[in-house]
PLY file of the C-alpha trace (Angstrom):
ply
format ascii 1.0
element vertex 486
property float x
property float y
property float z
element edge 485
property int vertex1
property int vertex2
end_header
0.00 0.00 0.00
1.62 3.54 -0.94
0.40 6.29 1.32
-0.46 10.05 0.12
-0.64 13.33 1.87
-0.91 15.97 -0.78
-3.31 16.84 -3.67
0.01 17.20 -5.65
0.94 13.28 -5.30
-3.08 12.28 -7.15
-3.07 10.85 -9.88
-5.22 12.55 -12.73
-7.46 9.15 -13.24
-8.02 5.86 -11.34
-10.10 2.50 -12.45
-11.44 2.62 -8.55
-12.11 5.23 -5.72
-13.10 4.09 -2.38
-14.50 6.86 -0.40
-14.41 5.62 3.72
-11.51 3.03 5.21
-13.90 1.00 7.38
-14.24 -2.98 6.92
-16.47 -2.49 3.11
-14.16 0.31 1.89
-10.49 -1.82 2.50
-11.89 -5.06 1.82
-13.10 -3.08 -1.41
-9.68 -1.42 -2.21
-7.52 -4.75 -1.67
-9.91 -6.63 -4.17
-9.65 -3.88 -6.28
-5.97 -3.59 -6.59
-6.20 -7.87 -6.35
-7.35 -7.43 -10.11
-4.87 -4.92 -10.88
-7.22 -2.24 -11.18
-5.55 1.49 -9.73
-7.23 1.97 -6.55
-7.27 5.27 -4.70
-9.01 4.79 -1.05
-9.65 7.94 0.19
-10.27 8.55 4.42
-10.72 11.45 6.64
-9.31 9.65 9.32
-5.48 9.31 9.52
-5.79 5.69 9.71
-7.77 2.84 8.14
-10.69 1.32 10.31
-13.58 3.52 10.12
-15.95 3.91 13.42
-16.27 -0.19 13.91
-12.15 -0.82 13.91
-11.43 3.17 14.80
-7.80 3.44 16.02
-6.98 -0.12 15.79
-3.53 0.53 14.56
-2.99 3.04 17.51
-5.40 2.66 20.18
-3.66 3.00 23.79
-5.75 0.63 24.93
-3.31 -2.20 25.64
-5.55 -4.86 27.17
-7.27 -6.76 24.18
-10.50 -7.95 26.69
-11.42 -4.00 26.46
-12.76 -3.48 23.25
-13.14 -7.28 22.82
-12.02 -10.14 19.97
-14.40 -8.07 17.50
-12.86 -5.67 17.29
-9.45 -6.94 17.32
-10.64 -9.14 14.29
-9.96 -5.31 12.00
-6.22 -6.17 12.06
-6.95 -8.59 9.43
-8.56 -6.42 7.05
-5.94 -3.59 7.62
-3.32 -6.15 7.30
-4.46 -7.27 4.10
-5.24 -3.85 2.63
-1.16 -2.61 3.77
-0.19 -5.70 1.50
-2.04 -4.60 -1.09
-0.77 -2.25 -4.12
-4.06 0.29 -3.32
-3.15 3.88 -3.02
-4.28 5.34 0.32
-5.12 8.94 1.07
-5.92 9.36 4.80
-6.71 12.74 6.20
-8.30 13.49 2.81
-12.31 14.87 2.39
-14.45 13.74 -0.77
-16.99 17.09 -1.04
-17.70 16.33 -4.58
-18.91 13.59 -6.77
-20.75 13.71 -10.27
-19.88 12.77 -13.69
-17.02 14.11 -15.49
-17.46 17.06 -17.57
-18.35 16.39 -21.58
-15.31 15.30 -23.56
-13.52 13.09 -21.72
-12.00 10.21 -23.59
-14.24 8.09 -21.28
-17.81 9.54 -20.75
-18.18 6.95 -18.24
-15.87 8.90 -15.96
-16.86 9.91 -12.55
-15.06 13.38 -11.34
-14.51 13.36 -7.79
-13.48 16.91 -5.60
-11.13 15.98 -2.74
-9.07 18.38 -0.18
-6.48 17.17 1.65
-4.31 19.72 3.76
-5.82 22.89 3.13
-5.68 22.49 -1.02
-8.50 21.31 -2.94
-8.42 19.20 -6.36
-10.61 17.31 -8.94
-9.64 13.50 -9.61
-11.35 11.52 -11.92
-12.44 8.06 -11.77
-14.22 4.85 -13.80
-16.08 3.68 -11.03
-16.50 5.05 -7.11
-17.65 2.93 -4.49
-18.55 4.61 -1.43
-18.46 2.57 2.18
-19.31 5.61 4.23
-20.67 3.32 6.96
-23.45 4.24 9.50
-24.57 7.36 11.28
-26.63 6.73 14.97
-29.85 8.07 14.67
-30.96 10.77 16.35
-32.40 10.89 19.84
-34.19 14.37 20.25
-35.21 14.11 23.97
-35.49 17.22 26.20
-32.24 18.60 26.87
-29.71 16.82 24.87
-27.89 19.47 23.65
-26.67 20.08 27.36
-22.58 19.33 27.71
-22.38 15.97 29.19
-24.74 14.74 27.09
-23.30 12.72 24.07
-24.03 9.61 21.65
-22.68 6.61 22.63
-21.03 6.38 19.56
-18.83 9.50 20.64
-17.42 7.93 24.15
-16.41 4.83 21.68
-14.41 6.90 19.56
-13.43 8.40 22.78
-12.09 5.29 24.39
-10.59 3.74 20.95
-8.12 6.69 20.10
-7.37 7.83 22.83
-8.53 5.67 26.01
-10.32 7.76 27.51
-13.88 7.06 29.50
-16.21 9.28 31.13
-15.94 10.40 34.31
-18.19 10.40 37.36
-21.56 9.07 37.52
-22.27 7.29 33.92
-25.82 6.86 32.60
-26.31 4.98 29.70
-29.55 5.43 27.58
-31.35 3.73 24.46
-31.40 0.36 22.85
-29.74 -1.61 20.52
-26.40 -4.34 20.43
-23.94 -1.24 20.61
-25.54 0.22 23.60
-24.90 -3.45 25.30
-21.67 -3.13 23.42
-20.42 0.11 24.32
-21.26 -0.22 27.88
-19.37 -3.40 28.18
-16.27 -1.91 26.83
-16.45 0.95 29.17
-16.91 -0.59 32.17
-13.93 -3.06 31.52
-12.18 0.39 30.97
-12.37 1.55 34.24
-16.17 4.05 33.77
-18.58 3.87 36.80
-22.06 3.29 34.95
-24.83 4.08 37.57
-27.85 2.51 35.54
-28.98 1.77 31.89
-32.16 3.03 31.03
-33.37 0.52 27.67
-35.98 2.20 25.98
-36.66 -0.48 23.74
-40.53 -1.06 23.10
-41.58 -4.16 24.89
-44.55 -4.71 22.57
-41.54 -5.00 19.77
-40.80 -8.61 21.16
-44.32 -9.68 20.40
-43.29 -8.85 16.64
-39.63 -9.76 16.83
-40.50 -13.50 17.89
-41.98 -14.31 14.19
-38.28 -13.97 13.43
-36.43 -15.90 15.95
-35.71 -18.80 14.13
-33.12 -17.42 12.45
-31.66 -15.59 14.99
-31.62 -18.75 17.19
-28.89 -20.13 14.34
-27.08 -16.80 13.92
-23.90 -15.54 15.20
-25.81 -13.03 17.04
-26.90 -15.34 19.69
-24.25 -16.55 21.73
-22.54 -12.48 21.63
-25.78 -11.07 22.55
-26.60 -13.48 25.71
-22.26 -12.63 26.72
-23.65 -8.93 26.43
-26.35 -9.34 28.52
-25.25 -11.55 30.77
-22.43 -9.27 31.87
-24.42 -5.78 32.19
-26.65 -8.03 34.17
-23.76 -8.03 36.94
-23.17 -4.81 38.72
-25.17 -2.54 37.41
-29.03 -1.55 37.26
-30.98 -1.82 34.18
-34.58 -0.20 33.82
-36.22 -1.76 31.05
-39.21 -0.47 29.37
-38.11 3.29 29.76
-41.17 5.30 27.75
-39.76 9.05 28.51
-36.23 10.54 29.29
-35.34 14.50 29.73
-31.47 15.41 30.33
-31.96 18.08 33.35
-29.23 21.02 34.06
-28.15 24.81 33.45
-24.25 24.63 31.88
-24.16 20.80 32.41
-26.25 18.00 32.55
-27.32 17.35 36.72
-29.49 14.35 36.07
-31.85 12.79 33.62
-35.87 12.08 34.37
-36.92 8.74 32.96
-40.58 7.03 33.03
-41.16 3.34 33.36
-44.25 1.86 33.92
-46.55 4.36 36.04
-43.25 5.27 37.68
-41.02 8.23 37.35
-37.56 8.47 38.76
-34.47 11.38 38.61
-31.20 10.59 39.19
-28.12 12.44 39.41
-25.42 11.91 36.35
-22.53 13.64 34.82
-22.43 12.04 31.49
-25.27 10.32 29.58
-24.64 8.82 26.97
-27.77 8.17 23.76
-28.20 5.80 21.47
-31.13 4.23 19.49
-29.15 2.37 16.63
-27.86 3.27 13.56
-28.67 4.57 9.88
-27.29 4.57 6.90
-24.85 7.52 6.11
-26.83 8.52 2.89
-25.66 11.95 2.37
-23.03 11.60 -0.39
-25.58 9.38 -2.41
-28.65 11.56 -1.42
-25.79 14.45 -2.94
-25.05 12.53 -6.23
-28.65 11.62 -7.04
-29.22 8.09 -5.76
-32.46 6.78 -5.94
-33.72 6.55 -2.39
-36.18 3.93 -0.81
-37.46 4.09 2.78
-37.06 1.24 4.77
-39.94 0.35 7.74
-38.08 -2.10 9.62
-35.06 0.08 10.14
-36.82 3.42 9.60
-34.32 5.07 7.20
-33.72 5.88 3.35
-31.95 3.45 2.07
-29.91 3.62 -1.41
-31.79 0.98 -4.22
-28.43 -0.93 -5.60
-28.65 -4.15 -7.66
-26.91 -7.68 -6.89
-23.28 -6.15 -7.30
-23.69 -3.07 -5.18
-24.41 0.01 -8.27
-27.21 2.11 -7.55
-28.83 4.03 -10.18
-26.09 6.21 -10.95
-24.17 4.29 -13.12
-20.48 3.93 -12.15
-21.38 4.80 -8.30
-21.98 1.40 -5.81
-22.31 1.86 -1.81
-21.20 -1.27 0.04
-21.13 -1.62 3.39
-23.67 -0.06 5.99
-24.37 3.12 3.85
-26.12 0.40 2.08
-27.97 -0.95 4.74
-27.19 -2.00 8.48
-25.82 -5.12 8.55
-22.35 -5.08 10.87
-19.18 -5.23 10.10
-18.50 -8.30 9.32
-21.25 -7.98 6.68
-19.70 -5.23 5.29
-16.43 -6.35 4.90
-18.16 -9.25 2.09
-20.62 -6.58 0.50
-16.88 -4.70 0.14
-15.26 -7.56 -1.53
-18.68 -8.07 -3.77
-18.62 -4.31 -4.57
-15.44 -4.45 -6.10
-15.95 -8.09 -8.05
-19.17 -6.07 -9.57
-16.51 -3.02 -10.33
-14.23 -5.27 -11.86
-16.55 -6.80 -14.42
-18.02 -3.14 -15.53
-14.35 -2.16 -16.29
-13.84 -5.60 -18.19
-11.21 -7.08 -15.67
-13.33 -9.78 -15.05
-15.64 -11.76 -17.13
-19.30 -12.21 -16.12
-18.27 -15.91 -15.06
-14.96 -15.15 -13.50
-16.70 -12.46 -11.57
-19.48 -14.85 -10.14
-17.75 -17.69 -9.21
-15.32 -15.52 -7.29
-18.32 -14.05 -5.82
-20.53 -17.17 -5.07
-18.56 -17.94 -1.82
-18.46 -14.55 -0.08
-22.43 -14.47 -0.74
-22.73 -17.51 1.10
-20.79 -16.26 3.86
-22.57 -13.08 3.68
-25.87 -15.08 3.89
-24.75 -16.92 7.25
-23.35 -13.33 8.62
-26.66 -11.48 8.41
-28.90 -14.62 9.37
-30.82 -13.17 12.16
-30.39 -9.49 11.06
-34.12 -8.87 10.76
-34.45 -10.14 14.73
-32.53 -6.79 15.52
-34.27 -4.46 13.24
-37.55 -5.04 14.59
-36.69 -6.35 18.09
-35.05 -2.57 18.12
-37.00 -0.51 16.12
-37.06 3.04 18.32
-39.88 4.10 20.36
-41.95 7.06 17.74
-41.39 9.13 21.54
-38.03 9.03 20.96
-37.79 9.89 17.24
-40.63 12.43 16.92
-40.21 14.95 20.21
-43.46 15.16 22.03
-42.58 18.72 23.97
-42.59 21.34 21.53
-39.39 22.98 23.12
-37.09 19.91 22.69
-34.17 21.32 19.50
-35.17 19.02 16.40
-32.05 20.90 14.32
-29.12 21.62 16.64
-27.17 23.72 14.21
-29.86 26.22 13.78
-31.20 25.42 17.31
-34.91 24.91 15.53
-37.68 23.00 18.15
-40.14 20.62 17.07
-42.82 23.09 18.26
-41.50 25.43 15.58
-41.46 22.85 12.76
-45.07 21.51 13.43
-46.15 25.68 13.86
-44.97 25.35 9.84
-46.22 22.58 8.91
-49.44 24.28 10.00
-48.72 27.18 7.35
-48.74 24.53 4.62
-45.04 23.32 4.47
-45.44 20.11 2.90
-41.87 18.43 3.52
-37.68 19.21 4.83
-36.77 21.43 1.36
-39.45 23.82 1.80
-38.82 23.85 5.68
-35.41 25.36 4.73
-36.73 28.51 3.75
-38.38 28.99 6.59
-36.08 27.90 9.59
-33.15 26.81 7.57
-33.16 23.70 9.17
-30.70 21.19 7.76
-28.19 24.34 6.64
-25.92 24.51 9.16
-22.46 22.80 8.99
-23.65 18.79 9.60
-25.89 19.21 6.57
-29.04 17.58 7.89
-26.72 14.45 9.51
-28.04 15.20 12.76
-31.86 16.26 11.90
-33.15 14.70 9.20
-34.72 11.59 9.96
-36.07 13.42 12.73
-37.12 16.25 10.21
-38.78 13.82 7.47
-40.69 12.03 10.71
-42.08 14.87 12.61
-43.36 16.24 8.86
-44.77 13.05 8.40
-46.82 12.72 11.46
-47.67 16.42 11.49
-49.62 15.66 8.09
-50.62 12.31 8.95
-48.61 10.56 5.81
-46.18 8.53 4.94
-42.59 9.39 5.09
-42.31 8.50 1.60
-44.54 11.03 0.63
-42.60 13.82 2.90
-39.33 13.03 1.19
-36.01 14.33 2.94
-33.24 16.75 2.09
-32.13 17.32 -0.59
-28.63 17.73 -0.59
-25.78 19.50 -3.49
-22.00 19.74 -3.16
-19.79 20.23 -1.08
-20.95 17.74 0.77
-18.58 18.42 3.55
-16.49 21.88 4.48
-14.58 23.44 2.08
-12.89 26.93 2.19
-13.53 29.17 0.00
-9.40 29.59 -0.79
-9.83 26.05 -1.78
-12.21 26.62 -3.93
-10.72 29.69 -5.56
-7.63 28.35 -6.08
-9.13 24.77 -8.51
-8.01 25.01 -11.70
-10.35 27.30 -13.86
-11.09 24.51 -16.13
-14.91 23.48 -17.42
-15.02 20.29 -14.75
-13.75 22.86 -11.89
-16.35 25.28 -12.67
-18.90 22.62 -13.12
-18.05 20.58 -9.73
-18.72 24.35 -8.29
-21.80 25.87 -9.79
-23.61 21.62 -9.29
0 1
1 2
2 3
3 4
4 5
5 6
6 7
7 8
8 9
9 10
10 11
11 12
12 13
13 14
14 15
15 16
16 17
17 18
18 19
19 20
20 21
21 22
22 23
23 24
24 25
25 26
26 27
27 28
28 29
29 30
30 31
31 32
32 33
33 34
34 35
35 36
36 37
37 38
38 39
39 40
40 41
41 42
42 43
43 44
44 45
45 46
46 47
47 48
48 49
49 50
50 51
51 52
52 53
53 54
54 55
55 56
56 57
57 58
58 59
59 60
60 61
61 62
62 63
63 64
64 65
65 66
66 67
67 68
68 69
69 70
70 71
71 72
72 73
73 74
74 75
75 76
76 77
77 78
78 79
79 80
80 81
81 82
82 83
83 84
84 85
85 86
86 87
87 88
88 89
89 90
90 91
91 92
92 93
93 94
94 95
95 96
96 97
97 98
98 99
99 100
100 101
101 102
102 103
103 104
104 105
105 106
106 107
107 108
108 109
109 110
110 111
111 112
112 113
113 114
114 115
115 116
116 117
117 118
118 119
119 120
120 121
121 122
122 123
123 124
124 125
125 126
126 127
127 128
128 129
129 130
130 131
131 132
132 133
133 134
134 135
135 136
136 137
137 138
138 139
139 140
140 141
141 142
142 143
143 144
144 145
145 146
146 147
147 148
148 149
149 150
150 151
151 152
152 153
153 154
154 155
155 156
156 157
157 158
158 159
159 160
160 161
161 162
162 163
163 164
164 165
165 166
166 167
167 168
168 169
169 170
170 171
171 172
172 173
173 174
174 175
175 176
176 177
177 178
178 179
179 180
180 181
181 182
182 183
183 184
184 185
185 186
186 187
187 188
188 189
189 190
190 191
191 192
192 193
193 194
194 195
195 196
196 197
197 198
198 199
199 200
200 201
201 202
202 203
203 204
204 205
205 206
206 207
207 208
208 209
209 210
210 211
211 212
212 213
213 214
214 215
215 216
216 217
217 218
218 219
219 220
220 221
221 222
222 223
223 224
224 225
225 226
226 227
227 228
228 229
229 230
230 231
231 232
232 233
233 234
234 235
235 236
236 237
237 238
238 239
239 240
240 241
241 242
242 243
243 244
244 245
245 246
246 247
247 248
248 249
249 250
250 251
251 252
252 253
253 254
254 255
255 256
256 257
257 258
258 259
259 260
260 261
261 262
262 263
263 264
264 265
265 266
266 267
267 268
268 269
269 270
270 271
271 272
272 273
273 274
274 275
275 276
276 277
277 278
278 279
279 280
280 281
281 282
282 283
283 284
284 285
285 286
286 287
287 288
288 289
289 290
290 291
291 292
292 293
293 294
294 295
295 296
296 297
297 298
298 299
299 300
300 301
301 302
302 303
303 304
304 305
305 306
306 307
307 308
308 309
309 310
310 311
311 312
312 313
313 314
314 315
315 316
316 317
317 318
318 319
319 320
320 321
321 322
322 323
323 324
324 325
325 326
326 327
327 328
328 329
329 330
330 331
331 332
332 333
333 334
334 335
335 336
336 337
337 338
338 339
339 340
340 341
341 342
342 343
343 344
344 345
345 346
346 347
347 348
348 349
349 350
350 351
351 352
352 353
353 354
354 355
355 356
356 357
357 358
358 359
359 360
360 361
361 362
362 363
363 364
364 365
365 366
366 367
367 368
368 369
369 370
370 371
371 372
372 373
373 374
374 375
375 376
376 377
377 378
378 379
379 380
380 381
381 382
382 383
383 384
384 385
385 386
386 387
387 388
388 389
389 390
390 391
391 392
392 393
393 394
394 395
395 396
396 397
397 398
398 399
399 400
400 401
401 402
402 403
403 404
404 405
405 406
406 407
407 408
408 409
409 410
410 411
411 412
412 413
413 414
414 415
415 416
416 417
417 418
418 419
419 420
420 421
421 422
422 423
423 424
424 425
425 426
426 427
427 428
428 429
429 430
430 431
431 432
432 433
433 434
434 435
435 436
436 437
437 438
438 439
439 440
440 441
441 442
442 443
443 444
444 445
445 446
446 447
447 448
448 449
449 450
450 451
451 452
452 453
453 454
454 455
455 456
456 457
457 458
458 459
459 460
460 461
461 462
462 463
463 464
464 465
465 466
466 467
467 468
468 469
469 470
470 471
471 472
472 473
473 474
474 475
475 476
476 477
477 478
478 479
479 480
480 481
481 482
482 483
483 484
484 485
């Protein structure tokens, strides 16, 4: 694997772009290169791993029964992508992704805007995968923009680069494996976790159960009874948790939680949210992927075919940005990604490509056997995806409530892109990341529709920051101009 730092050291064209270094995007890259394809993986982190295997080359966390075997399992796949002849950008931001500007010797060509150090370039490409993995959903509650309220997702990434764990008294709050997960690894850290409050529906097991079989022969089963077999031990769990508010003036004093009849307050430091995870859908939502909503996990979700493409030609998503389906599933949608790539680029024959591919998709069938147990054993509460109390912040970048979205939905506002002219929700710097399944729901139920019908943002380059020195100083050629004014 040769590593990049600069714009300068780009090549003008590559046969594959990877966009995200998680399990799908370097299983992706070393099948690419496998073929001899010239594979540019591109990562805004400065090492391969993504949020799953985050720091794994670097972590200072020393004991391995921590994070757990899991995890540790990522040295594989960076292993094999190091040994690999992929090019590998870390540090670097796509904002940028569309076809390449009329006249190209290959009109198939995808042009791609990256910025790596403060200097911005376009790069062209025959196909682009993107593995931009998972986002956790949003859990609008009362108060959780207060400091000492974060995702759970944020103390991992916490503890895996730098080993670090909350202090003080711990509450943990949500549902879902990584909840389980996450407060497993903290604990063995050294984090004093006063109570977990799971807020998953109980009247979701009554539909989960049609399911079970599977699950019962999945891999799921015997990691999920370890999980909750050891947050059983030493620590309180409140199940059936129908209401939560995060309480304080600076900082967050305690969180309010209803269960049953009952309601309860308890003093915390941290909390720490999370309801599962989504697809990361913005760089496909930005380069015109057809979208469908899914009701199990209650997301868009990009349509692709057997080998990954969606209906941009040229442009696949493996991994989670997919669909949820856990890293080890998206490590094998990776591999297939690139087998599909290969064959559109005539490196592989439709034959070659399929019986290279028949294996992985069995492997892939017995690593998400018992996936649809999850999605509707955890399927969120609607309390804690559409905010009941009209002062609870829907948008936190342009601090807009749920009392003020419903108050236009009442003027006639009939879904997110009109909403931006009115509270500019979804404009601020995470682009709708943080608000807009919340956004598309809240619409929905205000109007008493679908969420199909509602729609959600729609989103145009950059997708991510970019200065405006950047900018000025691309090359003043037709794509430059073009990748701008899109």
């Amino acid at each position: 694997m040769k590593t990049i730092k600069d714009v300068a050291s780009l090549s003008e064209c590559y046969d594959l772009l990877i966009i995200g270094a998680g399990p799908a995007g370097m299983v992706a890259a070393a099948t690419g290169a496998e073929q001899g394809l010239s594979t540019l993986l591109i990562d805004e982190n400065p090492a391969p791993g993504g949020q799953i295997y985050r720091g794994i080359t670097t972590t200072p966390v020393a004991a391995k029964e921590t994070l757990g075997a899991d995890y540790w399992r990522g040295t594989d796949l960076v292993h094999a992508l190091t040994a690999s002849d992929a090019v590998y950008a870390p540090e670097t931001t796509v904002w940028s992704v569309g076809p390449a500007a009329e006249g190209t010797s290959d009109p198939g060509r995808m042009e791609v805007g990256v910025s790596v150090g403060g200097a911005a370039r376009l790069i062209q490409a025959r196909q682009v995968i993107a593995a931009t993995g998972a986002l956790e959903r949003p859990f609008p509650i009362p108060g959780w923009t207060l400091p000492g309220v974060m995702t759970a997702g944020g103390a991992q990434i916490a503890l895996k680069t730098s080993g670090l764990v909350p202090d003080g008294r711990v509450v943990v709050a949500g549902s879902g494996p990584l909840l389980y997960l996450l407060t497993a690894q903290l604990r063995a850290a050294g984090a004093t976790i006063s109570v977990m409050l799971d807020t998953t529906p109980l009247e979701n097991w009554g539909r989960a159960i049609r399911h079970a079989s599977d699950f019962l022969r999945s891999p799921y089963l015997g990691k999920g009874l370890k999980l909750l077999l050891g947050a059983e031990r030493g620590m309180r769990i409140v199940r059936g948790v129908t209401a939560i508010s995060a309480n304080g003036d600076s900082q967050v004093k305690s969180v309010r939680f209803r269960h049953g009849s009952k309601e309860e307050e308890l003093p915390c430091d941290v909390l720490l949210l999370h309801q599962g995870v989504v697809p990361n859908i913005n760089l496909a939502n930005a380069v015109g992927c057809a979208l469908d909503w899914d009701e199990d996990q209650l997301t868009w979700v990009p349509q692709t075919d057997d080998w990954y493409e969606t209906s941009v030609k040229g442009f696949a998503i493996a991994g989670d940005g997919a669909g949820i389906g856990g890293a080890e599933s998206a490590a094998l949608r990776g591999r297939i990604a690139a087998l599909g790539a290969g064959h559109r680029l005539g490196r592989l024959s439709a034959n070659d490509r399929d019986q290279r591919a028949a294996p992985v998709r069995a492997e892939l069938m017995r690593a998400s056997r018992g996936r649809r147990f999850l999605d509707v054993l955890y399927r969120p509460a609607k309390a804690f995806r559409i905010p009941k109390a009209d002062d609870t912040i829907v948008c936190r970048c342009e601090e807009v409530t749920a009392g003020k979205l419903r108050e236009t939905v009442a003027l006639g506002v009939t879904g997110p892109n009109q909403m931006k002219s009115f509270l500019r929700c979804g404009m601020g710097p995470c682009q709708g990341r943080l608000c807009g399944l919340t956004v598309t729901e809240l619409i929905a139920d205000a109007r008493g529709v679908p969420p199909t019908e509602v729609g959600g943002y729609r989103l145009r380059p950059p997708i991510k920051p970019i200065t405006l020195g950047e900018l000025a100083a691309l090359p003043k050629t037709p794509a430059a101009i073009k990748a701008v004014e899109r």
